[in-house]
N, C-alpha and C positions, 0 to 999 in steps of 0.2 A: 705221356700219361697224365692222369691228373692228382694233383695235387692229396697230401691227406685230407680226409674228410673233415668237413665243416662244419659249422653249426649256427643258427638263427634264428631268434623268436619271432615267429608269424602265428599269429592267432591263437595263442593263448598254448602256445606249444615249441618246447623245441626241434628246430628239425634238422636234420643232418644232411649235408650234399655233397657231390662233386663239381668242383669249376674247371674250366679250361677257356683260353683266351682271353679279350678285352673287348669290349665295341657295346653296340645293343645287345640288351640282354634276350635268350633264347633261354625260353623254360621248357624242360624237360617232362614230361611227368610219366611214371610208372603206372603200369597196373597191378594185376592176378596172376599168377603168381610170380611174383618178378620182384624187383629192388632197381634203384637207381643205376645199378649198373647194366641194365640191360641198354644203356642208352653210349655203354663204353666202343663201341664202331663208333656211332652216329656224333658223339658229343668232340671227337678233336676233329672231325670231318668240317663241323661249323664253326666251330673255333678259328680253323688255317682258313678261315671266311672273313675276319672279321669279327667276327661275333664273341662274345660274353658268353658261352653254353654254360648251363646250371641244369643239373639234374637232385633233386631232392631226393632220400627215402621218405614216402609218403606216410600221412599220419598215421601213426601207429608201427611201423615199421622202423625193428632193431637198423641202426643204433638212433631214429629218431627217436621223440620219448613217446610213451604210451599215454595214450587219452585216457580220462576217467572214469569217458561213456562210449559206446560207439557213436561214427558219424554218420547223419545224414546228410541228405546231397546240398542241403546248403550249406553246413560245414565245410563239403569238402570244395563245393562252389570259390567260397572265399578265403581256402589254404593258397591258390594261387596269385591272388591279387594283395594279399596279404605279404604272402613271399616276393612278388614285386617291391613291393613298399620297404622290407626290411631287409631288401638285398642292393637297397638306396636308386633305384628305378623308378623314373615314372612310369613307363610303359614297358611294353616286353612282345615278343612273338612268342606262346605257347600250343606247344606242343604236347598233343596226348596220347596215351591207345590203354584201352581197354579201361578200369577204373579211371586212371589218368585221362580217358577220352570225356567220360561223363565230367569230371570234376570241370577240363576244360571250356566246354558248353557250358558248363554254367558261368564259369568265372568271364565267359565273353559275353553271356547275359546281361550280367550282373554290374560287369564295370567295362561296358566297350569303349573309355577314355585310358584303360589301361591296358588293352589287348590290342596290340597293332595289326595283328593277323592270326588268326585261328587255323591250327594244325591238326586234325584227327583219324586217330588208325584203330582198325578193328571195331569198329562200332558208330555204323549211325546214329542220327540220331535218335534219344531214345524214343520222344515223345511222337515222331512219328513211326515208329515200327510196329506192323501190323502181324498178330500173333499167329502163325498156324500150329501145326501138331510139328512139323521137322523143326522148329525151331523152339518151340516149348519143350521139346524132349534133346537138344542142342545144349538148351538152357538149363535143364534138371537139375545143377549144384545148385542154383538161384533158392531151390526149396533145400537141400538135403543139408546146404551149409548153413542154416538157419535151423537145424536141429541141436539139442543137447548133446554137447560128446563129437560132434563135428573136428572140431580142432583135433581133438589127441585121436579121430579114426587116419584125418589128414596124415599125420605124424608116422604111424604104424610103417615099419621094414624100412626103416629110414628113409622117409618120403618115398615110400614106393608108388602114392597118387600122382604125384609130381610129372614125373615124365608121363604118365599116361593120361594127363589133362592135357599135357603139350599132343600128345601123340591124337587127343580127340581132337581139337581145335586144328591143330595144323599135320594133316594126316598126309601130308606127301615132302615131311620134315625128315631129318634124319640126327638130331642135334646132338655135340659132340656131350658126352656126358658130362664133361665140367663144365657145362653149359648151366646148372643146374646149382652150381656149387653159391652161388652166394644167395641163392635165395633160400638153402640147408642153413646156410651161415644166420642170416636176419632170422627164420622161423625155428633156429634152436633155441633161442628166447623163446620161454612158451608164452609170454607174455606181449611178444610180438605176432605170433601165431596167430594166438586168441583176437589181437588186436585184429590182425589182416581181416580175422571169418567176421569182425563186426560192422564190415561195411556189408555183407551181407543179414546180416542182424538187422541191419535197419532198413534193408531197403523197400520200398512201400509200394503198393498200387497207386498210389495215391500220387498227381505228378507233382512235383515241388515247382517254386515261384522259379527258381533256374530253368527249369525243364520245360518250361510254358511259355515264358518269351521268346520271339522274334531275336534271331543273331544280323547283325547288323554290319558286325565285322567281317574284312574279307576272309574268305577259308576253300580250305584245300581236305580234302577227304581221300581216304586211302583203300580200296577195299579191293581185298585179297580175292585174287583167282582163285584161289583153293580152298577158300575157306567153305566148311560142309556146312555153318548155320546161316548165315548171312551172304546175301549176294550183292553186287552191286547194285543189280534194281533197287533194292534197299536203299543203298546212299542215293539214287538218284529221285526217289517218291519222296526223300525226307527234304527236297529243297525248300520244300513248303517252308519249314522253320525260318528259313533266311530272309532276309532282305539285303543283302549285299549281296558283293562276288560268290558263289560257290561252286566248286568245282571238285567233281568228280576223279578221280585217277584208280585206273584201273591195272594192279599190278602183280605179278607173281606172286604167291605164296598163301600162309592159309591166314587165321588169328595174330601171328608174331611174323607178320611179312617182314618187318623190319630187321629182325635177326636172320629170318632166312635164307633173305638175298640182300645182303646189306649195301653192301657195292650199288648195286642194281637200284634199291630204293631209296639209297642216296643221294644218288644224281637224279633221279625225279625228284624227292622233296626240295632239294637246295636249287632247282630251276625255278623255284618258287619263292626263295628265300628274300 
C-alpha cells in the first residue's frame, strides 16, 4: 500500500499525493468525479515495475489546497510539469483519464522535454472531437455544472449523483459501493466540491494554446468498448493532433475502464510502459 499522503508545491499550490516505488517517475492523474485513489490497482502494479508511481489529488481536491479562482486549461496544463519539477524529475511518463486526460494533453503540449510518453483514458482528444446530438446530450453536466447551486444539488442524499454518473458513463459497470468512498471523503469539504465544479466553471469554447498544438510525444490512447459517449473512431480521427507515435487501444469497459477491469487494463497499459 502507499505510503501517508504527501505534500508539494507545484504551481502556486499545495498538492497532496500517493507514492509507491522508486525509478522514473509515472504521473498519475485523476479526473470527475474521482481522487487520487482511483489510481490504488494501477499505482503498486508500476511501482513492482520499477517505476516511481505518483498519483496527486488534483487542484482543488481535499486534502490538496483549494485555489482562489477556478482553473483553466492552461492551469491545469502546467499542474503537471510543475509537479514533475517539484517532485525533483526531469521528466516523467504521465498518465491521465478524464480531467486528468485534458490536463495531460496539454502539459505534453506544453513541455514535450518533460513528458516522456503520454498516456490517456476516457477522452480523446478534445480539440479534435466533432460534436453530434448523442454526445452533446452524453455531455449535458458540461452545461448544468456551470449552473448556481450545482455543487450543493451534486451534494443532496449523500452523493446520491455520484453513483448515477458512474452508472451513465460506464453503463455495464456494477461497482462495489465503497468504490465511491473517497471521493464522499475529498467532496465533504464543501470547499473541495466547489473547487471540483470549477473546472467546469471555466471551461470554454474557446480552444486553449494546449489544446491547439500538435503532440509530438509518443502516446498510447485508451478507449472504452462500452463506453455510450465516445467511441473509438473518436480516438482514431483525433490522430491528426499528433506528430509522433500514437496508438490506439481498444479495451473493455465504459468511461473508468481502468477500474473496471483493472487487471485486464493493466497488462495492456504497462505493455507500453
Amino acid at each position: 500500500m502507499a505510503d501517508a499522503i504527501r505534500f508539494v508545491e507545484a504551481n502556486g499550490l499545495e498538492f497532496a499525493y500517493l507514492e509507491e516505488g522508486s525509478g522514473p517517475l509515472v504521473l498519475l492523474l485523476h479526473g470527475f468525479p474521482d481522487t487520487a485513489h482511483s489510481w490504488d490497482d494501477l499505482r503498486p502494479r508500476i511501482a513492482a515495475k520499477g517505476y516511481r508511481a505518483v498519483s496527486p489529488f488534483m487542484r482543488g481536491y481535499h486534502p490538496s489546497a483549494i485555489p482562489d479562482r477556478d482553473p483553466d486549461q492552461e492551469t491545469l496544463a502546467r499542474d503537471p510539469l510543475a509537479l514533475i519539477d517539484a517532485l525533483g524529475a526531469g521528466s516523467a511518463i504521465v498518465i491521465g483519464h478524464d480531467w486528468g486526460a485534458s490536463a495531460a494533453y496539454g502539459a505534453a503540449a506544453l513541455g514535450p522535454d518533460q513528458v516522456t510518453k503520454l498516456f490517456a483514458i476516457g477522452v480523446p482528444h478534445p480539440a479534435a472531437l466533432k460534436p453530434s446530438l448523442k454526445k452533446l446530450w452524453g455531455v449535458r453536466h458540461f452545461a448544468t455544472y456551470k449552473l448556481p447551486g450545482a455543487p450543493n444539488r451534486f451534494a443532496r442524499n449523500d452523493f446520491a449523483a455520484l453513483p448515477a454518473i458512474y452508472r451513465r458513463w460506464a453503463p455495464a459497470w456494477s461497482p462495489d459501493p465503497r468504490e465511491f468512498d473517497a471521493v464522499r471523503a475529498s467532496f465533504s469539504n464543501p470547499a473541495s466540491l466547489n473547487a471540483a465544479f470549477g473546472y467546469y466553471r471555466q471551461l470554454s469554447r474557446r480552444p486553449s494554446a494546449s489544446l491547439t498544438a500538435r503532440i509530438t510525444v509518443p502516446t498510447v490512447v485508451f478507449a472504452g468498448l462500452d463506453d455510450p459517449i465516445v467511441e473509438p473512431a473518436d480516438y482514431r480521427g483525433a490522430a491528426r493532433m499528433f506528430d509522433g507515435q500514437y496508438i490506439v487501444e481498444e479495451v473493455r469497459g465504459g468511461h473508468f475502464m481502468h477500474r473496471e477491469h483493472p487487471q485486464a487494463f493493466a497488462e495492456r497499459l504497462m505493455g507500453y510502459l
